[in-house]
C-alpha positions in Angstrom: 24.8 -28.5 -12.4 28.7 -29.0 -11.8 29.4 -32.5 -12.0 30.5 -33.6 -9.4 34.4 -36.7 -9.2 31.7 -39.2 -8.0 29.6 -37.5 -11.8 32.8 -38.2 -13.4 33.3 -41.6 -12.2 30.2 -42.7 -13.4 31.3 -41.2 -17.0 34.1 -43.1 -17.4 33.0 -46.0 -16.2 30.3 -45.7 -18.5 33.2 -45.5 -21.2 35.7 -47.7 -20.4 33.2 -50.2 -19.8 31.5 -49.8 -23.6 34.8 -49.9 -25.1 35.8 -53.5 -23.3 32.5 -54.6 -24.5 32.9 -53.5 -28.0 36.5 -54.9 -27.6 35.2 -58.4 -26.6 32.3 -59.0 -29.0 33.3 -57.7 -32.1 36.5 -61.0 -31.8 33.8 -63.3 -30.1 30.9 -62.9 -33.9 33.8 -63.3 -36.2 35.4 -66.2 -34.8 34.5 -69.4 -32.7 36.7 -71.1 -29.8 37.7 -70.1 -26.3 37.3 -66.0 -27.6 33.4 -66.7 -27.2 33.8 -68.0 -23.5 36.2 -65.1 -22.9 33.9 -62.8 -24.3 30.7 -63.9 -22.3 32.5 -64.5 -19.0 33.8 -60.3 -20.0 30.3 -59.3 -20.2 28.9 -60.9 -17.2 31.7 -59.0 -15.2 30.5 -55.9 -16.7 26.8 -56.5 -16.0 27.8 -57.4 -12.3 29.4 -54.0 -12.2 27.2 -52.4 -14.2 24.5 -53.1 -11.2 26.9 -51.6 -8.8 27.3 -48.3 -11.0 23.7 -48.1 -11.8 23.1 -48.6 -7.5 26.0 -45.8 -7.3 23.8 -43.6 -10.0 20.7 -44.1 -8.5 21.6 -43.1 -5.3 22.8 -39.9 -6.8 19.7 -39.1 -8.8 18.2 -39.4 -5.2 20.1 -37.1 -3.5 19.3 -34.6 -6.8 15.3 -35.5 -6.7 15.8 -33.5 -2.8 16.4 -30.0 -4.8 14.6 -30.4 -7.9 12.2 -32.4 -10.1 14.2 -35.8 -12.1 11.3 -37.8 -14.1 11.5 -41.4 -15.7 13.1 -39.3 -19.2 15.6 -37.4 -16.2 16.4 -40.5 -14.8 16.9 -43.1 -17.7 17.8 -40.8 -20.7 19.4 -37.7 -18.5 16.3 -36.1 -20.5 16.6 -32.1 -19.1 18.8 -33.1 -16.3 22.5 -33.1 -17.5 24.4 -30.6 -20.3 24.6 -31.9 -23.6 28.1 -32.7 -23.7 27.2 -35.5 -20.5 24.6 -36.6 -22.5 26.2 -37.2 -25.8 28.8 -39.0 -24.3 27.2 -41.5 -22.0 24.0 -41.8 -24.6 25.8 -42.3 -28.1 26.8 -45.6 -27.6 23.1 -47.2 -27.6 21.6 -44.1 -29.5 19.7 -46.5 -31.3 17.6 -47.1 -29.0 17.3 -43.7 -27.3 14.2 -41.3 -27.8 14.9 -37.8 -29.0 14.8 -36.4 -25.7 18.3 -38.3 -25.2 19.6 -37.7 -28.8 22.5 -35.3 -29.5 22.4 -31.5 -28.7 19.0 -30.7 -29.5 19.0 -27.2 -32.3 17.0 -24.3 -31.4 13.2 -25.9 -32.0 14.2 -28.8 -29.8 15.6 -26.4 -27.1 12.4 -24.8 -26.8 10.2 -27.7 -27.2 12.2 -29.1 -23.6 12.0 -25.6 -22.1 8.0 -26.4 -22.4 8.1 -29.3 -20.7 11.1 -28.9 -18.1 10.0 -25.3 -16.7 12.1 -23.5 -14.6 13.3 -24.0 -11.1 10.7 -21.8 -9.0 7.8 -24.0 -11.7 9.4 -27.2 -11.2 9.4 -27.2 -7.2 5.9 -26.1 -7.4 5.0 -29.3 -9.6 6.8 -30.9 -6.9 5.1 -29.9 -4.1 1.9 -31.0 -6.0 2.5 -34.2 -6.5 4.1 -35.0 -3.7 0.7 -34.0 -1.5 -1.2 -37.4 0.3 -4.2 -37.0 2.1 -5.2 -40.2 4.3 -8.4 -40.5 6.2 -9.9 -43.0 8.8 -13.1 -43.7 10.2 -13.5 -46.8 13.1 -14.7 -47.3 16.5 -12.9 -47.7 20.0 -14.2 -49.7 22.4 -13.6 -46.9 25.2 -14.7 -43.4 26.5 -14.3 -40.2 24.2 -12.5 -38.9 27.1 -9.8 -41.8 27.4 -9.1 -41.6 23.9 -8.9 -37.8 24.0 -6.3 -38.1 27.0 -4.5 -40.5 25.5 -3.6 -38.3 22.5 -2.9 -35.5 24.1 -0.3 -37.5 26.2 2.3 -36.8 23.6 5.3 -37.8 25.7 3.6 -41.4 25.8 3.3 -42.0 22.5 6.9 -44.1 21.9 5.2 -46.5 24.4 2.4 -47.5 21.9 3.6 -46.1 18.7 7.0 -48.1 18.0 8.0 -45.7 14.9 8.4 -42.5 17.5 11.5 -42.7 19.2 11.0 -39.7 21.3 8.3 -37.0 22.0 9.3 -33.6 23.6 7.3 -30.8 24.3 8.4 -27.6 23.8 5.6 -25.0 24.9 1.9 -25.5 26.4 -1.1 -23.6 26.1 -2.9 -21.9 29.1 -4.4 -25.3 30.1 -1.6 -27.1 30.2 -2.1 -29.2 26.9 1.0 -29.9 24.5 1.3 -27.2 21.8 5.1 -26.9 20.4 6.1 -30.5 20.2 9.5 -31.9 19.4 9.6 -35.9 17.9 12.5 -38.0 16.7 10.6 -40.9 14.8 12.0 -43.2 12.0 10.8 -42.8 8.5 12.0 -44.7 5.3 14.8 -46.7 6.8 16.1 -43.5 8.8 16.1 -41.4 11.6 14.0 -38.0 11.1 13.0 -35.2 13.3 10.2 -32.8 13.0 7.9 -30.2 15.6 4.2 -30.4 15.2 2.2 -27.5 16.4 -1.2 -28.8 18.1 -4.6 -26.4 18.2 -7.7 -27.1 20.1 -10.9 -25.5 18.8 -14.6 -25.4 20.1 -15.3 -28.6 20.4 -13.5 -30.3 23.4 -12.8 -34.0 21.7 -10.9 -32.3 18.7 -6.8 -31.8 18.6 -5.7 -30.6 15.3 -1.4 -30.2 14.6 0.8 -28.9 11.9 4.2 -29.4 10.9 6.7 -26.2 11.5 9.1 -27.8 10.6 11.1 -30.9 9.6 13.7 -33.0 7.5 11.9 -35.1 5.4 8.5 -33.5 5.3 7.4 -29.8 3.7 4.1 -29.8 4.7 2.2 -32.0 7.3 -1.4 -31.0 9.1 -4.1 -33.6 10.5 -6.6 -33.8 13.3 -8.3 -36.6 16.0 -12.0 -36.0 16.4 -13.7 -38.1 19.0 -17.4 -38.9 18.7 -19.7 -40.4 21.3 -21.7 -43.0 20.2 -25.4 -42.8 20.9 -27.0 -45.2 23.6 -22.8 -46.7 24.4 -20.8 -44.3 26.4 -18.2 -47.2 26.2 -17.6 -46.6 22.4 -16.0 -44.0 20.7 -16.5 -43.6 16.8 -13.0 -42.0 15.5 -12.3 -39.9 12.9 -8.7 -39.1 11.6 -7.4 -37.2 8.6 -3.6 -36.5 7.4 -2.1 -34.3 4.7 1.3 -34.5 3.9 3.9 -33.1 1.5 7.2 -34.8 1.5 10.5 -33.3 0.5 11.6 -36.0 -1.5 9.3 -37.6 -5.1 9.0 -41.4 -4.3 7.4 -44.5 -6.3 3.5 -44.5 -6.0 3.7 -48.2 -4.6 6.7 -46.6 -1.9 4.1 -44.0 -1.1 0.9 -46.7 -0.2 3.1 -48.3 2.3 4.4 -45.3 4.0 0.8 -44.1 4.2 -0.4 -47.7 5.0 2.0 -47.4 7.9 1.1 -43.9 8.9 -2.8 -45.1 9.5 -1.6 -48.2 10.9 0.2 -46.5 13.7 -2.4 -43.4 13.9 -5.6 -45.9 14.2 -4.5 -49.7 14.5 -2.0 -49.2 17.8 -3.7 -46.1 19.0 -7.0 -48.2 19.5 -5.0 -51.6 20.7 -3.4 -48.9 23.1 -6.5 -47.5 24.6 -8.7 -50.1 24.7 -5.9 -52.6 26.7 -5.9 -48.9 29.4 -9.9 -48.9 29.2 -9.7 -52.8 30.5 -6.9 -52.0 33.3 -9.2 -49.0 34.7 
């Protein structure tokens, strides 16, 4: 990868900021006085920046994470991310304290010790796509008809009415009975605005609506279905079953991942059961 000015800046921040420190401590061990107060209020400034560069850093290992794989070693230690010459330079200051993997440029054994464990591009998106597969499911009961809650699903261009993270619901094509099949959404996911189209199937069994992703900005992969069950001896109660896969574009933090999915099953079962059952009281 080419580094980029915004690359560079980081470098020589990274630099000029190691030499003040040296600069500033070295004076403030050997002697006592004002050079000690100098030299602490010198590295708070530095730390306060420092956050601001590491912010700045972070945001570009983000926008690198979209195209390829960056790990904890990638992302701390520039560990099979960044040429050797990037390395040596922003790592040999604290060296010390740096495993291998962020040492100088590695000799031949080295190199193909990391080629084992940073594969190639084609490998690494395939890891990816692994890892970054979630599968949610939900069982609960509706207190209203199989039929209502069927309708009420398939009423796609409802859906920001109930379900506050879509922002719009468009459908692009039909099937032969008039039910949603291409469908366009604008919805917000992880603090922005994203738009996919979901392609929704209808099988045998009339209570069923199954959808996949063809295509979308933030997602590589999404399929899922509604099944709506009648519950023996209360035609007033519906027992639901949901299921979601998805593949996301981007690697995030496991904890980042439960409360996306948290707020995926909230919306899919949580609202979509407050929704129907307030229409089954108003009919």
């Amino acid at each position: 990868m080419t580094p980029t000015p915004s690359d560079r800046g980081i470098q020589r921040f990274d630099e000029w900021g190691t030499g003040v420190f040296v600069a500033c401590t070295v004076p403030a061990v050997l002697l006592e006085g004002p050079v000690r107060a100098f030299a602490a209020v010198v590295a708070g400034g530095l730390f306060l920046i420092g956050c601001v560069v590491f912010l700045w850093a972070f945001s570009r290992a983000l926008d690198r994470s979209r195209r390829e794989m960056i790990g904890i070693g990638g992302l701390y230690f520039l560990a099979g991310c960044a040429p050797s010459s990037v390395r040596r330079r922003l790592l040999t200051p604290a060296d010390s304290g740096v495993p291998s993997t962020a040492s100088s440029r590695p000799g031949v054994g080295e190199r193909n010790h990391r080629a084992e464990r940073y594969p190639p591009p084609a490998a690494r998106r395939a890891i990816v796509s692994e890892a970054m597969s979630d599968h949610a499911s939900q069982r609960t009961h509706i207190q209203a008809p199989p039929d209502l809650c069927f309708a009420t699903v398939l009423d796609v261009e409802r859906y920001p009415e109930w379900a506050v993270d879509i922002k719009e619901a468009t459908v692009l094509a039909r099937d032969d009975e008039g039910r949603a099949g291409d469908v366009h959404f604008r919805a917000a996911a992880m603090g922005r605005s994203s738009s996919y189209t979901l392609r929704y199937t209808y099988g045998s069994n009339p209570l069923r609506v199954s959808w996949r992703l063809v295509e979308g900005d933030v997602m590589r992969r999404m399929s899922g279905e509604y099944e709506f069950v009648a519950v023996d001896g209360d035609p007033n109660t519906t027992q639901v079953h949901y299921d979601l896969e998805v593949d996301l574009l981007v690697r995030l933090p496991g904890f980042v991942k439960r409360r996306l999915e948290a707020k995926i099953v909230h919306t899919a079962i949580d609202d979509l059961r407050t929704h129907i059952e307030r229409l089954a009281a108003n009919r």
